[in-house]
PyMOL Python script that loads the backbone (N, CA, C, O; Angstrom):
from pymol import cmd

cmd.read_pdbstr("""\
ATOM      1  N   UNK A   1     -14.848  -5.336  -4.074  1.00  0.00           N
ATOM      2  CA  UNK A   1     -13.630  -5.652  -4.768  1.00  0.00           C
ATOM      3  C   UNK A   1     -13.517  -4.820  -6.044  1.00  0.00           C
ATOM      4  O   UNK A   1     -12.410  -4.660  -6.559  1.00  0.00           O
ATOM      5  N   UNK A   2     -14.325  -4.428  -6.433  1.00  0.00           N
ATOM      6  CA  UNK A   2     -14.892  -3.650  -8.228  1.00  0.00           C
ATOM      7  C   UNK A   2     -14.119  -2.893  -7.712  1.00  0.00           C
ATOM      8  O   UNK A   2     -12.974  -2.965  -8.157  1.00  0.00           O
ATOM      9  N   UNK A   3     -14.442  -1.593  -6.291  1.00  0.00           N
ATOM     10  CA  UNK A   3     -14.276  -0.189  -6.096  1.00  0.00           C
ATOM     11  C   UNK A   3     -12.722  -0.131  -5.821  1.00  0.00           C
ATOM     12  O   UNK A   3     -11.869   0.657  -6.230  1.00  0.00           O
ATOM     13  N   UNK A   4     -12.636  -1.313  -4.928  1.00  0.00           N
ATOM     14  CA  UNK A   4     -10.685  -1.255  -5.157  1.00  0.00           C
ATOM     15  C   UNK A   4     -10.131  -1.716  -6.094  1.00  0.00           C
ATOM     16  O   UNK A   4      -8.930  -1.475  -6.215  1.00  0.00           O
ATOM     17  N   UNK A   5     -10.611  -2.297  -6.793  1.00  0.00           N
ATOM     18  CA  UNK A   5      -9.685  -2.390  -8.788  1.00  0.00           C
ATOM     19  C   UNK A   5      -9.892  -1.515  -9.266  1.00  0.00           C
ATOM     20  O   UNK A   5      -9.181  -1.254 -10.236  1.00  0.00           O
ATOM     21  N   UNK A   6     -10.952  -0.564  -8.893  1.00  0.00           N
ATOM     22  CA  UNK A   6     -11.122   0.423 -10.056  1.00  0.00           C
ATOM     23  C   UNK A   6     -10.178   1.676  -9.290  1.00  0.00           C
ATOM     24  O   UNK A   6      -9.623   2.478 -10.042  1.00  0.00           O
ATOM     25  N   UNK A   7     -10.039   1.799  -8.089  1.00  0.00           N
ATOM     26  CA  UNK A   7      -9.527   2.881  -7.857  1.00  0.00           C
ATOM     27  C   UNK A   7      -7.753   2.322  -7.967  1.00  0.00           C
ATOM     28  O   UNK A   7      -7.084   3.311  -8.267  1.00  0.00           O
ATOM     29  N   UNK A   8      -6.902   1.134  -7.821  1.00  0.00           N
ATOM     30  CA  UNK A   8      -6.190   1.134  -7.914  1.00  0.00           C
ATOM     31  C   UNK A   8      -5.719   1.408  -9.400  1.00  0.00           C
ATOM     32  O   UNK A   8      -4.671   1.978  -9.705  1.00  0.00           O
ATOM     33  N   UNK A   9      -6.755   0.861 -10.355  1.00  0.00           N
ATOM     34  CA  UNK A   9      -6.251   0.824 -11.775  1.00  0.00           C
ATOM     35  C   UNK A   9      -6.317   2.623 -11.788  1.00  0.00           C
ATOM     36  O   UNK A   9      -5.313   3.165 -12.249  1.00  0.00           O
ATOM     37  N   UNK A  10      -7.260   3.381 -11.385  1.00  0.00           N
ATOM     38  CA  UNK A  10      -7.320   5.084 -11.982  1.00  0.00           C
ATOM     39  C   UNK A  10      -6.338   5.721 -11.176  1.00  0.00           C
ATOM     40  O   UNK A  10      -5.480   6.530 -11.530  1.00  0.00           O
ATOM     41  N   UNK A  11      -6.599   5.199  -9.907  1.00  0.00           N
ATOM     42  CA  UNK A  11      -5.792   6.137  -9.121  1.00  0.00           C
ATOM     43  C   UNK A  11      -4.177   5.618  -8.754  1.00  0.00           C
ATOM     44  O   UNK A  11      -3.624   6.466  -8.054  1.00  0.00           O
ATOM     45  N   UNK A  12      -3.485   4.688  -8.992  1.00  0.00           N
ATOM     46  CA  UNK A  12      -2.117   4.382  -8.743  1.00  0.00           C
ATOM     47  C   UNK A  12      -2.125   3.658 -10.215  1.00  0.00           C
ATOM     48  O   UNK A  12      -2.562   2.556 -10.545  1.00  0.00           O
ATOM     49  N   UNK A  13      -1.440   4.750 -11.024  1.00  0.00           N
ATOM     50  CA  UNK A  13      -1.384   4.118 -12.497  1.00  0.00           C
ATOM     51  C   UNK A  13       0.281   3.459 -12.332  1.00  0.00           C
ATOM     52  O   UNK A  13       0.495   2.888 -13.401  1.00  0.00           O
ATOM     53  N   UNK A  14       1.341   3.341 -11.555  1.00  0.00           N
ATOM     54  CA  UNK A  14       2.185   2.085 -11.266  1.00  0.00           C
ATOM     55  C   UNK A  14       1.612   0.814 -11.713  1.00  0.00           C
ATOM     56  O   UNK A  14       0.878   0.166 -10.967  1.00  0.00           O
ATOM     57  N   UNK A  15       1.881   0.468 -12.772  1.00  0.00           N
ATOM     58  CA  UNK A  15       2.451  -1.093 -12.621  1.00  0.00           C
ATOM     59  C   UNK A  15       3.176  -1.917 -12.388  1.00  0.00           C
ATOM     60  O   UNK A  15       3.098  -2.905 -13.118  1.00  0.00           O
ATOM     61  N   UNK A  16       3.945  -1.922 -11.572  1.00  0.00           N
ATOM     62  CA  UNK A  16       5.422  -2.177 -10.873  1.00  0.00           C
ATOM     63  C   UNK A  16       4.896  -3.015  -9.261  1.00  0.00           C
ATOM     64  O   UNK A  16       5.579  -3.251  -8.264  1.00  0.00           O
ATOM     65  N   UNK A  17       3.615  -3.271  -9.501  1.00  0.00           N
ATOM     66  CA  UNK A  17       2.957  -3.580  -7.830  1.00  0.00           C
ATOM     67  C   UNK A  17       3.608  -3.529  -6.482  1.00  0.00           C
ATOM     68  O   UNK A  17       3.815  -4.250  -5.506  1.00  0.00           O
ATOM     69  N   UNK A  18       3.838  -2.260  -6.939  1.00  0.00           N
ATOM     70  CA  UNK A  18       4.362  -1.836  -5.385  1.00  0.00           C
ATOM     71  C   UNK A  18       2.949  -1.276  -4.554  1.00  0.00           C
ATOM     72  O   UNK A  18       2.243  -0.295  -4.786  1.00  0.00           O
ATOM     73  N   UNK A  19       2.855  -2.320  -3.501  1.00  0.00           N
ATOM     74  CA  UNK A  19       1.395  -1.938  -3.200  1.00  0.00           C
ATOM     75  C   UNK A  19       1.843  -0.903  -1.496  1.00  0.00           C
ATOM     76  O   UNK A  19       1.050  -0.872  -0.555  1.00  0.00           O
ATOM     77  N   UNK A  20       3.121  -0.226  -1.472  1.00  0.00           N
ATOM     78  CA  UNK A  20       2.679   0.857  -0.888  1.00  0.00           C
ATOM     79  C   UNK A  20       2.523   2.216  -1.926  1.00  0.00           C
ATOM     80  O   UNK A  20       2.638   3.378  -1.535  1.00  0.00           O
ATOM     81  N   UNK A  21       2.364   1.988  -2.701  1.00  0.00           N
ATOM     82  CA  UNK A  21       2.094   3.216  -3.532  1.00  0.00           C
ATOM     83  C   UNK A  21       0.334   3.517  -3.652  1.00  0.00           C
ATOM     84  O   UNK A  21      -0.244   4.585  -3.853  1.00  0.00           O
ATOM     85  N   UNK A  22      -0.123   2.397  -3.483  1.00  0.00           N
ATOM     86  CA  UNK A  22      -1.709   2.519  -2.708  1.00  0.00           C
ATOM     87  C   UNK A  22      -1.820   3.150  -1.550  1.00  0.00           C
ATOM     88  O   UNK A  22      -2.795   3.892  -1.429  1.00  0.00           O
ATOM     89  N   UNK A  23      -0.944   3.033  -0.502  1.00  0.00           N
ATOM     90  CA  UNK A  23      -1.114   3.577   1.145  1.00  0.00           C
ATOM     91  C   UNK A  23      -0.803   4.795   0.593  1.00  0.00           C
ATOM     92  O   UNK A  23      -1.515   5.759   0.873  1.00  0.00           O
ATOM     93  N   UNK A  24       0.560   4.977  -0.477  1.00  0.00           N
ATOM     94  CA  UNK A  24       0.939   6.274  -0.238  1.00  0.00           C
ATOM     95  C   UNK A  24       0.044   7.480  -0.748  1.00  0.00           C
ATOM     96  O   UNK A  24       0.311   8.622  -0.374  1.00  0.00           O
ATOM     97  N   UNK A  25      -1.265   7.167  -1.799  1.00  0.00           N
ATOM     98  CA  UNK A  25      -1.456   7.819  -2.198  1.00  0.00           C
ATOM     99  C   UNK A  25      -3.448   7.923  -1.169  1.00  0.00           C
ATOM    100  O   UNK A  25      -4.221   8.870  -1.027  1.00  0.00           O
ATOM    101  N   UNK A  26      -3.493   7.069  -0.902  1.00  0.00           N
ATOM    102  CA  UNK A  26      -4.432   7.266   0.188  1.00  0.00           C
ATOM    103  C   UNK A  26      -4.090   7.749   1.691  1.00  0.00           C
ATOM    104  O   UNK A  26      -4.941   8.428   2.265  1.00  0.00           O
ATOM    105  N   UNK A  27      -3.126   7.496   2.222  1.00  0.00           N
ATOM    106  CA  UNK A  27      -3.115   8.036   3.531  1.00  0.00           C
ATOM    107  C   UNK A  27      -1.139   8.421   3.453  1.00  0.00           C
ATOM    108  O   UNK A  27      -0.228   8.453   4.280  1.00  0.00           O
ATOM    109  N   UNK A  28      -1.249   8.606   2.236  1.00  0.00           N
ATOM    110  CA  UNK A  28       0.498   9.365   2.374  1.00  0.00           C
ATOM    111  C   UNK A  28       0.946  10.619   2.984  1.00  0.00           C
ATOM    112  O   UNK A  28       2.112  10.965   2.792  1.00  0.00           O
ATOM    113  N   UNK A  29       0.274  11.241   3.595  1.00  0.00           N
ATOM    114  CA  UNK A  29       0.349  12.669   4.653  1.00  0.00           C
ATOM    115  C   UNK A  29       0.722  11.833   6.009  1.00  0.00           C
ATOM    116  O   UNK A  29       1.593  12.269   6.762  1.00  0.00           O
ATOM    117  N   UNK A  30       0.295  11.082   6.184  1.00  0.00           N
ATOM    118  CA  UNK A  30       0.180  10.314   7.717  1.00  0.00           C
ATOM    119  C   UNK A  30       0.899   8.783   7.717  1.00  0.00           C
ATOM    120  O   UNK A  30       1.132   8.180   8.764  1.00  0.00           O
ATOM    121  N   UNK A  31       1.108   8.427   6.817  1.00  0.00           N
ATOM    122  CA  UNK A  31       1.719   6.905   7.131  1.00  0.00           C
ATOM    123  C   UNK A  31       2.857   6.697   6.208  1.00  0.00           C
ATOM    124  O   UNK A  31       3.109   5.493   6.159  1.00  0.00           O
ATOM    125  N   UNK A  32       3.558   7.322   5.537  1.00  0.00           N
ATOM    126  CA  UNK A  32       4.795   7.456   4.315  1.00  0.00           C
ATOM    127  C   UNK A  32       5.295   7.857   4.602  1.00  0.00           C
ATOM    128  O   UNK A  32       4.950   8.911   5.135  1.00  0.00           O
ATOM    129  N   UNK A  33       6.968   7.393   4.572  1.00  0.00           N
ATOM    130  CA  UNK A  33       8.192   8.414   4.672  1.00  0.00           C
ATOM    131  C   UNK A  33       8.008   9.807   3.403  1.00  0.00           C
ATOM    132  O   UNK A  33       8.119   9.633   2.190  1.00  0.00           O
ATOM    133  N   UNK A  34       7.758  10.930   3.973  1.00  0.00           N
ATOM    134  CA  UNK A  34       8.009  11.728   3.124  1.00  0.00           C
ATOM    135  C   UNK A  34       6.898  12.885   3.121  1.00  0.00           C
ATOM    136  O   UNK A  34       6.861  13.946   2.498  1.00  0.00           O
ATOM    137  N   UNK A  35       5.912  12.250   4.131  1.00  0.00           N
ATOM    138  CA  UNK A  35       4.357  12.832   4.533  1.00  0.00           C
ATOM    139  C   UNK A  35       4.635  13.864   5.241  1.00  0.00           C
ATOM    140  O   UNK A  35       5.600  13.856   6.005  1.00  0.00           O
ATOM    141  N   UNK A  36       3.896  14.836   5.110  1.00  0.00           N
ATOM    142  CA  UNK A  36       3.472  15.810   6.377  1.00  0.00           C
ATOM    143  C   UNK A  36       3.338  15.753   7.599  1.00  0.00           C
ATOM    144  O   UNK A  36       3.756  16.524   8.464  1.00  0.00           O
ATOM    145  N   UNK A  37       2.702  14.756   7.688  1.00  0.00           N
ATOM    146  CA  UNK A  37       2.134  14.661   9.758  1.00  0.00           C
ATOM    147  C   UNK A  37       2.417  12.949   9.832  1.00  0.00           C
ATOM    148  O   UNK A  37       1.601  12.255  10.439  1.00  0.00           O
ATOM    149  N   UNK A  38       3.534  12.365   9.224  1.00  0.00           N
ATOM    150  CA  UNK A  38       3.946  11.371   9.146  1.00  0.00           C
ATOM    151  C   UNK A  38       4.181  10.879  10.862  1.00  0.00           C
ATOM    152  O   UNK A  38       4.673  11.787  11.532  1.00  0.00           O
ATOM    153  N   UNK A  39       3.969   9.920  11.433  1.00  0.00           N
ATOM    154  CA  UNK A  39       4.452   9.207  13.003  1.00  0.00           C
ATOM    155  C   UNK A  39       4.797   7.993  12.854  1.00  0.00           C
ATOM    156  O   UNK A  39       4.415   7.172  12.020  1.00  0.00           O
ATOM    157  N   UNK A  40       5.688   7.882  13.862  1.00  0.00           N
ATOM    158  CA  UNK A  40       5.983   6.173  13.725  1.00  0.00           C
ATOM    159  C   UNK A  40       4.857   5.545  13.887  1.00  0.00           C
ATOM    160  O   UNK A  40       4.478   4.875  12.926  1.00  0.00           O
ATOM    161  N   UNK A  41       4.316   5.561  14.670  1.00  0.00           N
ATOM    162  CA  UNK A  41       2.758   4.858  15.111  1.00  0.00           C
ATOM    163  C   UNK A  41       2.313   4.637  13.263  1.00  0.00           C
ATOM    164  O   UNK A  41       2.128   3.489  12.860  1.00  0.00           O
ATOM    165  N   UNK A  42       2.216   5.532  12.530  1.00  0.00           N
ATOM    166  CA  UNK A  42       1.418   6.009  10.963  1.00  0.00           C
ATOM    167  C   UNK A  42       1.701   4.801  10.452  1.00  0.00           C
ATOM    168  O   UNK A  42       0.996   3.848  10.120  1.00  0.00           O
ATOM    169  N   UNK A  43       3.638   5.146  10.444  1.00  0.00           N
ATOM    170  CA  UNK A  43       4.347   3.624   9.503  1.00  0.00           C
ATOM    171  C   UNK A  43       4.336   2.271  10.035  1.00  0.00           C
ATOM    172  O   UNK A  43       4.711   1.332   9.333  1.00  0.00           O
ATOM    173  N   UNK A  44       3.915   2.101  11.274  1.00  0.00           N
ATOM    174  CA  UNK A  44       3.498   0.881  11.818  1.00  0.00           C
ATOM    175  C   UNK A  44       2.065   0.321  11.320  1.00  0.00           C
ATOM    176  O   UNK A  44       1.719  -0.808  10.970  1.00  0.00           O
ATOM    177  N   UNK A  45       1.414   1.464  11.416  1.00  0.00           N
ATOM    178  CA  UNK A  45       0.021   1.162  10.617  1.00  0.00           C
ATOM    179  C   UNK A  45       0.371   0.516   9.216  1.00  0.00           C
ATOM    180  O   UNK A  45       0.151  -0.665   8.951  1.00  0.00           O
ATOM    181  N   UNK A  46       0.974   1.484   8.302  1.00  0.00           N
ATOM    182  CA  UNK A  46       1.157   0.762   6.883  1.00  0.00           C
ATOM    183  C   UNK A  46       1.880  -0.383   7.026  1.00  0.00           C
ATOM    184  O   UNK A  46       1.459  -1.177   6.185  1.00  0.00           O
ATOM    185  N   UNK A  47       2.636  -0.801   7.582  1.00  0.00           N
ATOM    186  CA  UNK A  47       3.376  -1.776   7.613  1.00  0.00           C
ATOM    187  C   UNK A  47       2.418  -3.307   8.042  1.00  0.00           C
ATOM    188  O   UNK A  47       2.600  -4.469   7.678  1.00  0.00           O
ATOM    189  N   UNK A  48       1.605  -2.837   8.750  1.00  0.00           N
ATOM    190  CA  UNK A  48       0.441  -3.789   9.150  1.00  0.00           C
ATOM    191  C   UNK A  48      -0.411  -4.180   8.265  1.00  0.00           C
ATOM    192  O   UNK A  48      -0.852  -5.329   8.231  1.00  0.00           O
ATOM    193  N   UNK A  49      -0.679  -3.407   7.584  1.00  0.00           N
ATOM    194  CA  UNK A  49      -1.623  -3.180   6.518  1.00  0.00           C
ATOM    195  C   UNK A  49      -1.019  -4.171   5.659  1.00  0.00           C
ATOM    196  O   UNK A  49      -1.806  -5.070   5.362  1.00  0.00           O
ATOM    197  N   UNK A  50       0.309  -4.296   5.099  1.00  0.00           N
ATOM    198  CA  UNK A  50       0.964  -5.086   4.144  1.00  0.00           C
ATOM    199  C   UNK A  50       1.405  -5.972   4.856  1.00  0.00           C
ATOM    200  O   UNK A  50       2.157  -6.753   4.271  1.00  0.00           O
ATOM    201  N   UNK A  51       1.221  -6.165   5.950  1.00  0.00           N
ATOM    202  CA  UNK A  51       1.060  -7.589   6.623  1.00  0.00           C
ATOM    203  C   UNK A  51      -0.141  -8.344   6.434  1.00  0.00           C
ATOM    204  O   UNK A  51      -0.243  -9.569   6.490  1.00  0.00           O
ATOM    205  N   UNK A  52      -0.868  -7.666   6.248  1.00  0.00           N
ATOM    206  CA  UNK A  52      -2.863  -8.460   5.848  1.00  0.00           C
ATOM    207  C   UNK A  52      -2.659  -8.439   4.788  1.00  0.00           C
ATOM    208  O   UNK A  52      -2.946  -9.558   4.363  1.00  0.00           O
ATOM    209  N   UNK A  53      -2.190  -7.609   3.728  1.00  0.00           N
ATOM    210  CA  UNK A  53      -2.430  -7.946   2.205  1.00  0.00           C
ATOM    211  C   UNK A  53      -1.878  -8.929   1.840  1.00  0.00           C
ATOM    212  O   UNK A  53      -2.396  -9.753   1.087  1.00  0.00           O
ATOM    213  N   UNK A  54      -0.266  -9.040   2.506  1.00  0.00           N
ATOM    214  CA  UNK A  54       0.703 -10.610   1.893  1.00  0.00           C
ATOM    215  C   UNK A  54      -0.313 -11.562   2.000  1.00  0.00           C
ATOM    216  O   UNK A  54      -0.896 -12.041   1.027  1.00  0.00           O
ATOM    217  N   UNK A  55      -0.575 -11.895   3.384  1.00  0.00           N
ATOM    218  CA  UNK A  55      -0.946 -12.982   4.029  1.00  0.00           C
ATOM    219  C   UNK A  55      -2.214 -13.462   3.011  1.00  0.00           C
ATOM    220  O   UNK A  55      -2.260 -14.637   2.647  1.00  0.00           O
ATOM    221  N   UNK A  56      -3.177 -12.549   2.599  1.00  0.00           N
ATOM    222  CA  UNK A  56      -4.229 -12.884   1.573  1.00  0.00           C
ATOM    223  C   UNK A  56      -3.915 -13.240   0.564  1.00  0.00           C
ATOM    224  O   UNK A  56      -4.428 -14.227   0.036  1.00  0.00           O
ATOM    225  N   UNK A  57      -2.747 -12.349  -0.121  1.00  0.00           N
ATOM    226  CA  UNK A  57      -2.605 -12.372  -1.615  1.00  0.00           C
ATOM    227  C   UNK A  57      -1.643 -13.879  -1.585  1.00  0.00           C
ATOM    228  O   UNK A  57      -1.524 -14.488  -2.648  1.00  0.00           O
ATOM    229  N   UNK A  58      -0.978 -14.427  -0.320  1.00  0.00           N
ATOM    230  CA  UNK A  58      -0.439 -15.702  -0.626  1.00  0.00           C
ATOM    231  C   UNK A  58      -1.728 -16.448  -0.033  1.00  0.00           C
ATOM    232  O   UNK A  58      -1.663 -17.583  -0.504  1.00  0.00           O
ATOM    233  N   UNK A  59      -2.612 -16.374   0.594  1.00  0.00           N
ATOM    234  CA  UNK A  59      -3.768 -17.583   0.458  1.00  0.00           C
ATOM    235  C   UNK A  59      -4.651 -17.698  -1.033  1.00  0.00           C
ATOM    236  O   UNK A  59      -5.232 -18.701  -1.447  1.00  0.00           O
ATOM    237  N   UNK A  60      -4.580 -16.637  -1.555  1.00  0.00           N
ATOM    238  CA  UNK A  60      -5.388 -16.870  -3.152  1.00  0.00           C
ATOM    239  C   UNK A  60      -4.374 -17.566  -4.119  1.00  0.00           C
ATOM    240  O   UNK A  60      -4.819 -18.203  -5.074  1.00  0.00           O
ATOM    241  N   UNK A  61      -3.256 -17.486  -3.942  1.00  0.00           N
ATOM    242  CA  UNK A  61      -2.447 -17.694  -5.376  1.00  0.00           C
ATOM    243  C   UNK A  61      -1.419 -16.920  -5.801  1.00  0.00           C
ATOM    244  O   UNK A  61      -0.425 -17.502  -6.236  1.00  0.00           O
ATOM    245  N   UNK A  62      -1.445 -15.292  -5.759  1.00  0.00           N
ATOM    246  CA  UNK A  62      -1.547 -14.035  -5.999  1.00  0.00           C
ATOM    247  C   UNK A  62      -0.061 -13.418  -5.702  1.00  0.00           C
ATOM    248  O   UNK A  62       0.311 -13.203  -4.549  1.00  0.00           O
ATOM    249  N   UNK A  63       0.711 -13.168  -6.784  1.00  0.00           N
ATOM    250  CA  UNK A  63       2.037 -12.474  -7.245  1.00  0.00           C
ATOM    251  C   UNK A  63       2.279 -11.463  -8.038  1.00  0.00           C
ATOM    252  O   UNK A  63       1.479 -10.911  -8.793  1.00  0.00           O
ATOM    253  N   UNK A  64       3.357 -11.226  -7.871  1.00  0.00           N
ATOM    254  CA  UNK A  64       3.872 -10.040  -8.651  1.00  0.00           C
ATOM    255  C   UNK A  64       3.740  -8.526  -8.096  1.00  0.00           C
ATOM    256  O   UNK A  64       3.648  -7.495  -8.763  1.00  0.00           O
ATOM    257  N   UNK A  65       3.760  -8.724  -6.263  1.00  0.00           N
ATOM    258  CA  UNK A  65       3.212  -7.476  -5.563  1.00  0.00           C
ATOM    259  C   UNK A  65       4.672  -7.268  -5.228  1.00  0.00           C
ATOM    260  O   UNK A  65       5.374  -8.151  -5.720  1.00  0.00           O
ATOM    261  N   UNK A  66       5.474  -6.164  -4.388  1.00  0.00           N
ATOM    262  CA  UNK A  66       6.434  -6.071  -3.277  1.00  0.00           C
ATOM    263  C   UNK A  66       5.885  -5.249  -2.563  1.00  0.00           C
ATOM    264  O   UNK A  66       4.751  -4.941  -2.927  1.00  0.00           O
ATOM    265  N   UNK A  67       6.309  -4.715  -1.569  1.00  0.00           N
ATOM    266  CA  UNK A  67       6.308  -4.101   0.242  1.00  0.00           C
ATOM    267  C   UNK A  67       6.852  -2.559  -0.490  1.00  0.00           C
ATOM    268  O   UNK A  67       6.415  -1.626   0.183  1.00  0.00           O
ATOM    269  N   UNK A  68       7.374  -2.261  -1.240  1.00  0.00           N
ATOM    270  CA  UNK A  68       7.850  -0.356  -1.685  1.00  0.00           C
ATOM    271  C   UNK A  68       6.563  -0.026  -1.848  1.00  0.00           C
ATOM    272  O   UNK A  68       5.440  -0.515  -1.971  1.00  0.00           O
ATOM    273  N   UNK A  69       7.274   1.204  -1.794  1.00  0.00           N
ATOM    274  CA  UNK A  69       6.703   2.494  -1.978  1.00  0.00           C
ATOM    275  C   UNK A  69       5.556   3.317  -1.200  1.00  0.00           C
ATOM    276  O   UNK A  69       4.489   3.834  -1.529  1.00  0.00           O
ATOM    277  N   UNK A  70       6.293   3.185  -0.008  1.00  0.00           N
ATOM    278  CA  UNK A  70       5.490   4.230   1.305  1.00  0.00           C
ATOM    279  C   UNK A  70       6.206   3.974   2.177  1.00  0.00           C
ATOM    280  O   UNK A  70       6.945   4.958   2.157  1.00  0.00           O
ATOM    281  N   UNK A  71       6.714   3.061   3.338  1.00  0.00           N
ATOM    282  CA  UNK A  71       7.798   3.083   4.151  1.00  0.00           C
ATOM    283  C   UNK A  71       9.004   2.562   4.159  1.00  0.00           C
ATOM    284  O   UNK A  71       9.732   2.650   5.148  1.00  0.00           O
ATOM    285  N   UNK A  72       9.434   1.824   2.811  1.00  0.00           N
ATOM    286  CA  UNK A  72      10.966   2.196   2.848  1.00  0.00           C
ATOM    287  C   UNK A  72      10.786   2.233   0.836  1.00  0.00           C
ATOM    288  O   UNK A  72      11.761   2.498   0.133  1.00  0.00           O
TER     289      UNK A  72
END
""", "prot")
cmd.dss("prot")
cmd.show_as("cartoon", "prot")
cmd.util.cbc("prot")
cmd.orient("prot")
């Protein structure tokens, strides 16, 4: 949990918790509107992905995220 706070705090300096701006900047060639070798299959992936994060971040408590910034 350390290594993903620490890389979200250095590496996606957004505070606006748009937590595709995490996908976008880890796998934004391949899963972001706007990528290089972008596929639908890619944005289905991210989209999944922020299907597991909601679902957690509403079993802890946990707000102030939205779904921007990598596929729409």
């Amino acid at each position: 949990m350390d290594s993903a706070a620490w890389f979200f705090e250095s590496e996606v300096p957004d505070t606006s918790g748009q937590f595709g701006l995490t996908t976008k900047k880890i796998n934004g060639d391949l899963e972001c509107i706007g990528g290089t070798n972008v596929t639908p299959e890619g944005i289905d992936k991210a989209r999944k992905r922020y299907e597991i994060f909601e679902a957690i971040a509403k079993a802890v408590g946990m707000t102030g995220y939205s779904e921007t910034g990598c596929y729409n």
